[in-house]
N, C-alpha and C positions, 0 to 999 in steps of 0.2 A: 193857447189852447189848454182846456184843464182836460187833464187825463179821465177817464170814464170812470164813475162810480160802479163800484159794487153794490147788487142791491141788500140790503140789510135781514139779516139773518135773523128769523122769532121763532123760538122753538126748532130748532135747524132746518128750517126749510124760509124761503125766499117768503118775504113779507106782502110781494104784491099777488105772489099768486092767491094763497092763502089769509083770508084777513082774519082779523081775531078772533071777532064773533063767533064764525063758523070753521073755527079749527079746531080740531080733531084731529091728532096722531094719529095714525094707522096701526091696527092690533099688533103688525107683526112686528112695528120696531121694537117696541120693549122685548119680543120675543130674540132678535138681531143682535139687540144692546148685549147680552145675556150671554150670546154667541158666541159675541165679540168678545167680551170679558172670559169667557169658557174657553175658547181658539187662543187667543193671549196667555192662560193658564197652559193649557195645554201645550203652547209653544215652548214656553219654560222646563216644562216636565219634560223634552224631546229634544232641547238643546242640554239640558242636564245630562240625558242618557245618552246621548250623542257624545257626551265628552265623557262620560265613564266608556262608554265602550269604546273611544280613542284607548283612553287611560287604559282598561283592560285589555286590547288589543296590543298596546306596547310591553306589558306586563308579561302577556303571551309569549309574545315574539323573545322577550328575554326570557324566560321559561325555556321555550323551545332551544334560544342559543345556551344555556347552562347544561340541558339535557345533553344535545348532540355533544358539546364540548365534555359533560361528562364521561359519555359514554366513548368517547373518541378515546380517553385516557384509558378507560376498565379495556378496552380493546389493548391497548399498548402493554397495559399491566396483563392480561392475560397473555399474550406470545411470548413477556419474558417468564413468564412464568410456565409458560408449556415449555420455553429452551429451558429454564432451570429444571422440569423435570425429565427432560429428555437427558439432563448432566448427569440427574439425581439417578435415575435409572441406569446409566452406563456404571454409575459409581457402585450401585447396588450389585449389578451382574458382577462387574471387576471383586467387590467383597466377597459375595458369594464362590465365585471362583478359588476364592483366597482360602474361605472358609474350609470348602470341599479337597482342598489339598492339604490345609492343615489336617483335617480328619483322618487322612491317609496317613500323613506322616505320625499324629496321633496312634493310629492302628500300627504303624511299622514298628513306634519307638514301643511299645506293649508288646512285642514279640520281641523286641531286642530288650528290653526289660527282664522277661520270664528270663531268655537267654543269660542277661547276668546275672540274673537272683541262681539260675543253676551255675553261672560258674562261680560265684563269689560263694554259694553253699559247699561249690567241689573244694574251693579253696580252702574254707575254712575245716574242712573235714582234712585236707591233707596239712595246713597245719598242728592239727591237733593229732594226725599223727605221726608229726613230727617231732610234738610236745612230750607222747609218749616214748618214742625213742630216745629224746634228749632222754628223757627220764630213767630209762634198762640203763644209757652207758651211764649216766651218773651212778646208778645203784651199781654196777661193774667195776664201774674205777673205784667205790667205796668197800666192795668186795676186795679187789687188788691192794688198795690200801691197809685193809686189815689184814690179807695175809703178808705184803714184806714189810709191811711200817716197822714190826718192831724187831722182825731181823734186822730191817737197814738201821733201827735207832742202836742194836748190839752193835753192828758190823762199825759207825760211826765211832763208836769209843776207842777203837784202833786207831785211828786217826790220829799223826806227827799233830806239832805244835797246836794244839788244843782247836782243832777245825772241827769236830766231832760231838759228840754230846748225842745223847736221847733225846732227841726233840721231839718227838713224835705223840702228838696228841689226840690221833684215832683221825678216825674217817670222819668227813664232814657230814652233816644229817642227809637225810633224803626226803627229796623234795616231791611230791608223787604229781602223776600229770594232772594237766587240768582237768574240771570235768567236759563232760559233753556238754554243748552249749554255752561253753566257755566265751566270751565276744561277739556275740552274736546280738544284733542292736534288740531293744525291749520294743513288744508293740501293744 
């Protein structure tokens, strides 16, 4: 048995229906054909965009995980950084603290200051009149010197195995006190 023929294709349509003479395509196929080729076209341009918007959709979704994972970090870095300023602030109060006591002791050591500029002033007012005392008895004793010096330099030549002699060469100079203002630091 021979297997069944196919009837032969003229023009794409069946040759017995339509015989040569009187064939005549129908208006719309070429309008089909067109379609055809247009829907093909079209199909291309829509698997194209199809696969960009996979492509862009994946693109996305990594976008979105860099963002959150971004932002997951700026969150971490922001608490240590509120705890570093919550450190920074105690540190601060503690300075200030520091400072406001300094100030104090500042103000105390300025009244105990005046205090020794007055007693280092009393002091040096009673040295300097001490200076001038030293300075009466020196002139005293130079007073005393000139009246026995040269009795005692007579009285000495009396004097056994030559112990004696005039030695006597007068009173030492005088030395006058200092002035006022004498050591008192330059400003």
């Amino acid at each position: 048995m021979e297997p069944p023929r196919k009837p032969a294709l003229e023009n794409d349509y069946p040759a017995q229906i339509y015989t040569r003479p009187d064939y005549r395509p129908p208006e719309y196929v070429a309008y089909l054909d067109k379609a055809v080729a247009a829907v093909h076209s079209l199909k291309l341009i829509v698997f194209g965009l199809m696969a960009g918007s996979v492509l862009m959709a994946i693109y996305g979704f990594f976008l979105i995980y860099q963002l959150t994972r971004d932002s997951h970090r700026m969150v971490e870095q922001t608490v240590r950084m509120a705890d570093e300023m919550v450190a920074m602030r105690g540190s601060m109060e503690t300075i200030g603290a520091n400072v406001d006591a300094m100030r104090v002791a500042i103000g105390r050591m300025g009244d105990k200051i005046a205090v020794m500029n007055d007693s280092v002033g009393a002091m040096n007012a009673s040295v300097g009149h001490m200076a001038g005392s030293v300075g009466l008895i020196q002139h005293s004793t130079a007073n005393l010197d000139r009246s026995f010096g040269p009795a005692m330099g007579a009285m000495n030549t009396f004097m056994p195995f030559g112990w004696g002699g005039n030695s006597w060469r007068g009173a030492p100079p005088y030395a006058p006190p200092p002035p006022a203002g004498f050591g008192q630091p330059q400003r």
